[in-house]
BASEGU-932987 format. One line per field, with one value per residue (C-alpha): residue in three letters; x, y, z. Coordinates in steps of 0.05 Angstrom, whole numbers. Last residue first. Example, Ala and Ser with C-alpha at 12.3 -4.5 7.8 and 13.67 -1.06 7.14 Angstrom:
<recs>
resn (SER / ALA)
px (273 / 246)
py (-21 / -90)
pz (143 / 156)
</recs>
This chain:
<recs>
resn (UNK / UNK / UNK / UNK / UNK / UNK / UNK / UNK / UNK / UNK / UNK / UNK / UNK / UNK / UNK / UNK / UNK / UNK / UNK / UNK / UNK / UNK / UNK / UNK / UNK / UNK / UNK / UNK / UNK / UNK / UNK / UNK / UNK / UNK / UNK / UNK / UNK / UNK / UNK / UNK / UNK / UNK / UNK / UNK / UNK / UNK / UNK / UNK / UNK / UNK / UNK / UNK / UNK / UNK / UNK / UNK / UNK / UNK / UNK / UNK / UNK / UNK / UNK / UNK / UNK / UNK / UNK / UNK / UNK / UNK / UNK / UNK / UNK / UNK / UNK / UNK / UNK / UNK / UNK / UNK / UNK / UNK / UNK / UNK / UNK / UNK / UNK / UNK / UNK / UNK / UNK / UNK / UNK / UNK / UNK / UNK / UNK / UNK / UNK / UNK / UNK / UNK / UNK / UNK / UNK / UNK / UNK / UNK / UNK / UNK / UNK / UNK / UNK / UNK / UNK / UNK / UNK / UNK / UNK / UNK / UNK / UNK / UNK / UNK / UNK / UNK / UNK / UNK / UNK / UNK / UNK / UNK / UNK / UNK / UNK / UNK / UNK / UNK / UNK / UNK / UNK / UNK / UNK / UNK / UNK / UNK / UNK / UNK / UNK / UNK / UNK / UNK / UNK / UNK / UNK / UNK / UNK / UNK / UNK / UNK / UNK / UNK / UNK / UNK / UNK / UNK / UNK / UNK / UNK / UNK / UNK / UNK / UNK / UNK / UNK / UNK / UNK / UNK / UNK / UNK / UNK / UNK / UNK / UNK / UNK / UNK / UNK / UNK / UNK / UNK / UNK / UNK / UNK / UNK / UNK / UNK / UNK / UNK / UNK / UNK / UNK / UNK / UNK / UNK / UNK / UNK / UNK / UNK / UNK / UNK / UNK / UNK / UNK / UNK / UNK / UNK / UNK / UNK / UNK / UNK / UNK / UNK / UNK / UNK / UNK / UNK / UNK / UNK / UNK / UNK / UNK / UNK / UNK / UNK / UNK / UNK / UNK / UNK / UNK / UNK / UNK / UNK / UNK / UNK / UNK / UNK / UNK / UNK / UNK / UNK / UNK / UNK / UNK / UNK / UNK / UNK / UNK / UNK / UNK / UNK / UNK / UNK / UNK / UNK / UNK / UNK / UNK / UNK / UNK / UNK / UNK / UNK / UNK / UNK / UNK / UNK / UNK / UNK / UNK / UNK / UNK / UNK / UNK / UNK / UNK / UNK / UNK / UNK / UNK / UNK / UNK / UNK / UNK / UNK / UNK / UNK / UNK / UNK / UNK / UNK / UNK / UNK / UNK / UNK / UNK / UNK / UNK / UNK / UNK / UNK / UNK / UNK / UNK / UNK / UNK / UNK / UNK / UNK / UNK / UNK / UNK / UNK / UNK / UNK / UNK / UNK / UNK / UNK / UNK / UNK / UNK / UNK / UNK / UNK / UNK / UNK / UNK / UNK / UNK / UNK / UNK / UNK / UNK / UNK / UNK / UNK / UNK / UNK / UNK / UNK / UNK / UNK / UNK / UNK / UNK / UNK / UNK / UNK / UNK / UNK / UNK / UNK / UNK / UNK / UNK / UNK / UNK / UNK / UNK / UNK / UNK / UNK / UNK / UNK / UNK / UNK / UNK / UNK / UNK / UNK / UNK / UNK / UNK / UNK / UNK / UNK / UNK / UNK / UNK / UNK / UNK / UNK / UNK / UNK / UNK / UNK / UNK / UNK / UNK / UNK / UNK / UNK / UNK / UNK / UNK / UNK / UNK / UNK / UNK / UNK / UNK / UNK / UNK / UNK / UNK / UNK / UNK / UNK / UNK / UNK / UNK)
px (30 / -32 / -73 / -128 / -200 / -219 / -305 / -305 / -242 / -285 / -342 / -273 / -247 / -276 / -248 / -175 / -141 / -98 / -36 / -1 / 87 / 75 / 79 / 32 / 24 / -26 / 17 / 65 / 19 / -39 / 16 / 44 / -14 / -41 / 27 / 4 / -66 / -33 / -91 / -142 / -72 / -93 / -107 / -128 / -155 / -178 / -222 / -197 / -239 / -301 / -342 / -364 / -420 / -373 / -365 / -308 / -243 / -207 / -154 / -101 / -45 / -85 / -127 / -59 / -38 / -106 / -96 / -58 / -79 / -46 / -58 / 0 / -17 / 25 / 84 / 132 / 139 / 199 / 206 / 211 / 170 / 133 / 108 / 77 / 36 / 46 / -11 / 29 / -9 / 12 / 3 / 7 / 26 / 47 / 127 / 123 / 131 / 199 / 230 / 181 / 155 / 105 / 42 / 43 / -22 / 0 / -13 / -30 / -75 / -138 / -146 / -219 / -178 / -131 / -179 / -222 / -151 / -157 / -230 / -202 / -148 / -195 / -237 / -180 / -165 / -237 / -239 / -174 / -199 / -270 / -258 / -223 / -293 / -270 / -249 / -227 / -189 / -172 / -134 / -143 / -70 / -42 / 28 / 82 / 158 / 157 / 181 / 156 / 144 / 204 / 274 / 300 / 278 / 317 / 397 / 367 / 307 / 316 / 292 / 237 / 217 / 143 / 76 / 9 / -45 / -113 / -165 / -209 / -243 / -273 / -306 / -330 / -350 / -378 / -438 / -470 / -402 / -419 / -359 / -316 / -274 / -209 / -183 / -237 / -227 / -163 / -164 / -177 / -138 / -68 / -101 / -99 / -24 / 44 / 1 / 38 / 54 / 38 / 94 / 75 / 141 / 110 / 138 / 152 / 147 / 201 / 239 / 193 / 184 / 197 / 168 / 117 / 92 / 60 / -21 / -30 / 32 / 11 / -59 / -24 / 33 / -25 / -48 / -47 / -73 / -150 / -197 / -250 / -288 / -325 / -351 / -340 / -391 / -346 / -392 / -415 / -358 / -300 / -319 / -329 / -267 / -228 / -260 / -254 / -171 / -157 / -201 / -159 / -87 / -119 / -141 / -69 / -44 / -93 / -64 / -5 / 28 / 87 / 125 / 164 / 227 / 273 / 270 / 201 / 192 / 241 / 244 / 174 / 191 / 248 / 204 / 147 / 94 / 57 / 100 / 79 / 151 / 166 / 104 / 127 / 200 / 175 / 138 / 179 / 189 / 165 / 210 / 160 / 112 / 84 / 102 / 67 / 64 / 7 / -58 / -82 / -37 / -42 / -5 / 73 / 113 / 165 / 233 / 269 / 238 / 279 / 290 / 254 / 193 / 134 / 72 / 19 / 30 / 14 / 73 / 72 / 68 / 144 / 177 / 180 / 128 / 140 / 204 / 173 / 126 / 177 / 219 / 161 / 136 / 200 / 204 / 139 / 138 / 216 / 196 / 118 / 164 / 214 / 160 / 127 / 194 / 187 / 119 / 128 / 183 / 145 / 81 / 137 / 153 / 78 / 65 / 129 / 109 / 33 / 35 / -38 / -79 / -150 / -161 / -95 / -92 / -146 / -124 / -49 / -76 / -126 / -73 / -27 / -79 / -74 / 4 / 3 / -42 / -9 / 61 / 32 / 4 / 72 / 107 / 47 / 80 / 157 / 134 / 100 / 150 / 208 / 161 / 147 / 232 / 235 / 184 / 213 / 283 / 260 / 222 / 274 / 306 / 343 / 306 / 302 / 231 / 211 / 254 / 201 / 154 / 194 / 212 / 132 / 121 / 174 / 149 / 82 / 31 / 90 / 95 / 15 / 6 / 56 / 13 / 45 / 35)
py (-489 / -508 / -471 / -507 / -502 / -447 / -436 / -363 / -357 / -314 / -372 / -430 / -390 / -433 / -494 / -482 / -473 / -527 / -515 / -543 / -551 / -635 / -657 / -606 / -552 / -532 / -513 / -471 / -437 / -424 / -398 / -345 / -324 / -316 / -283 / -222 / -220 / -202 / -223 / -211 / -171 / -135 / -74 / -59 / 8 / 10 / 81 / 138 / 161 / 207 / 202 / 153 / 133 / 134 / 174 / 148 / 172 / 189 / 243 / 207 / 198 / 185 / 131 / 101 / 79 / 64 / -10 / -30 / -103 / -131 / -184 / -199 / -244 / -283 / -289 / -349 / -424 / -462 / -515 / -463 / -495 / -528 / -455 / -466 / -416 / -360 / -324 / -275 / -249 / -184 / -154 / -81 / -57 / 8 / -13 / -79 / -143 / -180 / -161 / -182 / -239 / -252 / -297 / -348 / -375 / -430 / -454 / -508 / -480 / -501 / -444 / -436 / -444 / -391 / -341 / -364 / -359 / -273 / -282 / -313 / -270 / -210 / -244 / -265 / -189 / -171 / -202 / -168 / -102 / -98 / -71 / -9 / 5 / -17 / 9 / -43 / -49 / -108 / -101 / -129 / -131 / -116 / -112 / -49 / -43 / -124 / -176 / -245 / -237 / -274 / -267 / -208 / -238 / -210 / -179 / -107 / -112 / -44 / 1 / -43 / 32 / 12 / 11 / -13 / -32 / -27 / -80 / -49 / -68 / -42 / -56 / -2 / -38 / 15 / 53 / 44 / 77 / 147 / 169 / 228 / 248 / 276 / 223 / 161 / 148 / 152 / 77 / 70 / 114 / 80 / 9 / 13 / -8 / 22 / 86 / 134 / 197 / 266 / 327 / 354 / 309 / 251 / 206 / 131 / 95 / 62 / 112 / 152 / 98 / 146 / 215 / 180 / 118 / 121 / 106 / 185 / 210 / 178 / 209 / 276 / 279 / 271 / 210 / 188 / 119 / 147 / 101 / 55 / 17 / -45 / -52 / -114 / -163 / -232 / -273 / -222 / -165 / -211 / -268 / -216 / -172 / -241 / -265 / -218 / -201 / -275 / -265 / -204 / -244 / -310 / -271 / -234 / -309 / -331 / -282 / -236 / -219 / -172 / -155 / -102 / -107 / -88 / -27 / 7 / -11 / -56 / -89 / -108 / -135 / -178 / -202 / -237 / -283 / -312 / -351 / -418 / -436 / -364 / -372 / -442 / -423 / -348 / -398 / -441 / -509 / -582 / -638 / -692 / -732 / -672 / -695 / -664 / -602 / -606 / -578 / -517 / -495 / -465 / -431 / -425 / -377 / -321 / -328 / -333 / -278 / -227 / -208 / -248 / -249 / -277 / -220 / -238 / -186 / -141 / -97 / -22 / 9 / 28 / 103 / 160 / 200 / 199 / 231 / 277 / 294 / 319 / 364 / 401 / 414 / 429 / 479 / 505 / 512 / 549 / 595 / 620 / 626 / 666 / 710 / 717 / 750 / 799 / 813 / 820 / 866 / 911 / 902 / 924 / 985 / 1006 / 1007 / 1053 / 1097 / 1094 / 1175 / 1178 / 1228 / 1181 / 1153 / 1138 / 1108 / 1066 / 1042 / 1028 / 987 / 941 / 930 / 906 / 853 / 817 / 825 / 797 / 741 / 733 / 723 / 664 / 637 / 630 / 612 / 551 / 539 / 546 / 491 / 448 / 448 / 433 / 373 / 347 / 349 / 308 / 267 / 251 / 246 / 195 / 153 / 130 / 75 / 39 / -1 / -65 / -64 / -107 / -60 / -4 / -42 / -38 / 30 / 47 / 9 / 43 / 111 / 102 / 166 / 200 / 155 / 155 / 237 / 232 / 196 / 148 / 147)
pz (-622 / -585 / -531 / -495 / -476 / -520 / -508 / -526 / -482 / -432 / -433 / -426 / -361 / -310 / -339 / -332 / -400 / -427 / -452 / -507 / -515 / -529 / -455 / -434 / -386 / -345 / -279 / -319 / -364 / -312 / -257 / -319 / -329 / -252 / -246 / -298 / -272 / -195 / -149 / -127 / -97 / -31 / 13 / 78 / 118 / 185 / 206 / 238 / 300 / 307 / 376 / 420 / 381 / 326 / 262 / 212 / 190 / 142 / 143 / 94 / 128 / 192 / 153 / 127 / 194 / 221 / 215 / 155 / 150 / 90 / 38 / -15 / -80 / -128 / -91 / -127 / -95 / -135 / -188 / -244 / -290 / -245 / -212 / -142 / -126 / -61 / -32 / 20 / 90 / 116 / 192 / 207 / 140 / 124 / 120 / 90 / 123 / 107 / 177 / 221 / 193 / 130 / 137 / 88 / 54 / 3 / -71 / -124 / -183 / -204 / -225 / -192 / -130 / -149 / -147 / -81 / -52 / -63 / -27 / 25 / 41 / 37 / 103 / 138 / 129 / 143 / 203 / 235 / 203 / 238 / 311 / 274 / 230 / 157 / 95 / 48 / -20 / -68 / -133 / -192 / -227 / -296 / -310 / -326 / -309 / -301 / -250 / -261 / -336 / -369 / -363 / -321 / -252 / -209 / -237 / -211 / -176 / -123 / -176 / -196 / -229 / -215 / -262 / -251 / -302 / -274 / -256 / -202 / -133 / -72 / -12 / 44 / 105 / 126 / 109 / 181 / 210 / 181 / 142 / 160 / 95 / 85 / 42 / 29 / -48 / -24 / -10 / -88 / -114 / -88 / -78 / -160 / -156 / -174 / -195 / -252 / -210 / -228 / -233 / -298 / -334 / -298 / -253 / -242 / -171 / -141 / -125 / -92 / -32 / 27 / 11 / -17 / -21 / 48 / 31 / 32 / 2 / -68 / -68 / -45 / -93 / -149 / -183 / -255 / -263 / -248 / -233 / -256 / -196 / -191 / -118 / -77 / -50 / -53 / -104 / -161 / -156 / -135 / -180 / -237 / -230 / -234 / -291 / -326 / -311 / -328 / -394 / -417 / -403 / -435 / -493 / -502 / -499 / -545 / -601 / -579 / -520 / -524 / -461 / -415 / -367 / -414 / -464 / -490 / -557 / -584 / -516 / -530 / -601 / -568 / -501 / -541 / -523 / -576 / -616 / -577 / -566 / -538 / -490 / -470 / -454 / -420 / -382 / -349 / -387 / -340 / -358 / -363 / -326 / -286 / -224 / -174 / -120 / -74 / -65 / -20 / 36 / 100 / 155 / 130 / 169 / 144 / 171 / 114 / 92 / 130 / 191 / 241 / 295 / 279 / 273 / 307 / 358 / 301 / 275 / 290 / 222 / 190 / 202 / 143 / 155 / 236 / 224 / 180 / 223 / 278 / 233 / 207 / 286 / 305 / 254 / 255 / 336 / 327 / 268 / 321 / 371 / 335 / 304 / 374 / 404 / 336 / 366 / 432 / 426 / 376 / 427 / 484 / 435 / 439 / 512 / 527 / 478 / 499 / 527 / 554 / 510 / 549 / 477 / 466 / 533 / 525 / 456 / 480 / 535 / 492 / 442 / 514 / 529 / 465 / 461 / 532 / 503 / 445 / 487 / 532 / 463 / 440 / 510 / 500 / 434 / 443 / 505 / 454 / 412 / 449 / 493 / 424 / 406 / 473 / 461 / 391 / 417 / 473 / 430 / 372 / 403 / 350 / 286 / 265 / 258 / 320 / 353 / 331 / 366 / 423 / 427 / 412 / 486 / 514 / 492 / 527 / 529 / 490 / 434 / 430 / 430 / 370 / 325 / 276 / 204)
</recs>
C-alpha cells in the first residue's frame, strides 16, 4: 500500500510509476481528496477547541449565576457542526485508503518496460534443452501409463482441477517436498515453520489479497480464507510488530498445501497438473532492513535455483516486465524449466521484492537508529512441489515409459532410483 504523504510530496513522480502500470493519472484526485480531508480536519479541531474553551465559559458563569443560554446553544451548534466534520474526515478518509488498497507497488527502475509477458527478459539460464531420442510424453501421459496418477478418481471426488497420486508417485511428491524443506533449512539458513491454512480477513488483507484478489482465493462458510500460498502466514508472522534491526534478516520456510479458485484459468491447462485447485509448495519468506531487500532477492533467487540444480533440471531466471509483474511486487524474478514433454518453458518458481508495500499493510516495521521505519518484505516459490514433479517426469524420462529419479532424492525414495511400469 501506498502512503499518501509520498503522492503529495511528488505526485508526478507516483503518476509515472503508475504509468508504468497502465494506469491514468491518479495523483491529483488523491491530493485533492487529502487536501478535503485534511482541511474538514483541522476546521474539526478548530471547532473542539472553541467547544473546549466555551465548557470552560458555561462553568464559570454557572458558578458566578451568569445566564449561559447563549453559551450553551453555540456548544449545541458546535457540536452538531463537529458531527459533520468529524462524517466528512471519515469519509474521505475511507474513500482515500481504499483507493490506495487497491493500486499496484511502484515498479523498480529495473523493471523493463511492456505489457504483458511477451516482454519479459531473459538473464540467465542453466543447461540446455536436448534431444531426448524419442518422442518425449507430457506427464499426465507418463503418469496415466504408469497407473499412478489419476485425474478420473480425483474428479470423482472433488470435480476438475484436482488429482490422485498413488504408489511411487505419492513418494516422489512427499520426497520432493523433503528435500526441499531440508536444503533450504540446513544449507540456505531458513526457519521451518508449521502454519495455519485457515487465515483471517486480516492475514489475507495484509500481503494485498484482499479486497482486490478475493476471487481467487476460496472461503469458508465461518468467514476464514483457505491460504493460496504459505507466504500469507508467514509474512504476517510480523503484523503489528516493531522488530529490533539486530534480529533481522528474518528467514522462513514451510511446505503447505495451497488452494486458489483459478478463476481467471478457464480453458488453461485442464489436462494434467500444471494448474490445480490444490498443490503443495515450499514457500520462501524474508523480512529485511529496507537497504537489505535488493540483496536478499538475488539472494532468495538463488536459493530457489539451488532446487532445480540438484534436479538436474534445465531452466532460466527471467525477470518479469511491466505489465506481467504482480500487483505487490516491486521487482519479480520467474524460475522457468523446460518441460520435453510439452516442448515449451513453464513457471516453476516466482521471486519478488515487495519493498515496504506489504509492511505498511501489515504494520511492521523495524527500529532504526534513526528511528522506526517499515521493514522489506519478499516472498518466493522453493519452489512449487507439484511442478518440480511434473519437471522430474518430463525431463527423466525414458524410452520404454520409466523414469529415473534424480540422485539426490534416492535416501527419501528409500534408495528408488527409477520408476517402472
Amino acid at each position: 500500500m501506498h502512503d499518501i504523504r509520498a503522492i503529495r510530496a511528488d505526485p508526478s513522480a507516483f503518476d509515472a510509476a503508475m504509468a508504468r502500470r497502465g494506469l491514468g493519472h491518479l495523483a491529483g484526485a488523491l491530493v485533492a481528496r487529502d487536501a478535503d480531508r485534511r482541511a474538514a480536519q483541522g476546521a474539526l479541531q478548530e471547532k473542539q477547541a472553541r467547544r473546549n474553551a466555551l465548557a470552560r465559559e458555561i462553568g464559570q458563569g454557572k458558578r458566578a449565576g451568569a445566564d449561559t443560554a447563549a453559551l450553551e446553544a453555540e456548544a449545541t451548534m458546535l457540536r452538531a457542526e463537529m458531527e459533520g466534520l468529524e462524517a466528512r474526515a471519515g469519509a474521505l478518509e475511507a474513500e482515500i485508503r481504499a483507493t490506495l488498497e487497491a493500486l499496484p507497488n511502484v515498479l523498480d527502475a529495473e523493471v523493463p518496460d511492456g505489457t504483458d509477458e511477451r516482454a519479459n527478459v531473459v538473464v540467465a539460464q542453466s543447461g540446455a534443452p536436448r534431444d531426448l531420442g524419442f518422442q518425449p510424453q507430457q506427464h499426465f501421459e507418463l503418469g496415466e501409463a504408469l497407473g499412478l496418477m489419476d485425474f478420473a478418481t480425483a474428479a470423482k471426488l472433488a470435480g476438475a482441477r484436482f488429482v490422485v497420486l498413488r504408489g511411487a508417485l505419492a513418494r516422489l511428491e512427499r520426497a520432493l517436498g523433503q528435500f526441499m524443506l531440508d536444503l533450504h533449512t540446513r544449507e540456505h539458513g531458513y526457519t521451518e515453520m508449521v502454519v495455519p491454512s485457515l487465515v483471517n480477513d486480516a492475514t489475507v488483507y495484509g500481503t494485498g489479497q484482499l479486497p482486490k484478489f478475493a476471487d481467487d482465493l476460496f472461503r469458508t462458510t465461518d468467514g476464514r480464507w483457505l491460504i493460496p500460498t504459505a507466504e500469507v502466514p508467514l509474512t504476517n508472522t510480523v503484523a503489528g510488530e516493531i522488530l529490533a534491526e539486530s534480529a533481522l534478516p528474518l528467514r522462513l520456510t514451510a511446505l503447505t498445501d495451497c488452494y486458489r479458485s483459478e478463476a481467471g484459468a478457464a480453458g488453461r491447462d485442464t489436462r494434467g497438473m500444471m494448474r490445480q485447485h490444490q498443490f503443495r509448495k515450499v514457500e520462501l519468506v524474508s523480512i529485511v532492513a529496507p537497504d537489505a531487500s535488493a540483496a536478499e532477492h538475488e539472494r532468495m533467487v538463488g536459493c530457489a535455483e539451488a532446487v532445480l540444480r540438484a534436479l538436474e533440471l534445465v531452466f532460466r531466471r527471467v525477470v518479469l516486465c511491466a505489465g506481467d509483474t504482480g500487483a505487490g511486487a516491486a521487482k519479480t524474478y520467474d524460475l522457468e524449466v523446460w518441460l520435453p514433454g510439452q516442448q515449451a518453458w513453464r513457471e516453476i518458481s516466482s521471486c519478488s521484492n515487495c519493498r515496504a508495500f506489504q509492511a505498511r499493510r501489515m504494520g511492521a516495521r523495524m527500529r532504526a537508529a534513526s528511528g522506526t521505519e517499515f521493514v522489506h518484505t519478499l516472498n518466493g516459490s522453493g519452489v512449487a512441489v507439484g511442478r518440480a514433479l511434473i519437471a522430474v517426469l518430463e525431463t527423466h524420462q525414458q524410452a520404454d515409459g520409466s523414469v529415473l529419479i534424480p540422485r539426490v532424492l534416492w535416501p527419501y525414495m528409500g534408495g528408488m532410483e527409477r520408476i517402472g511400469a
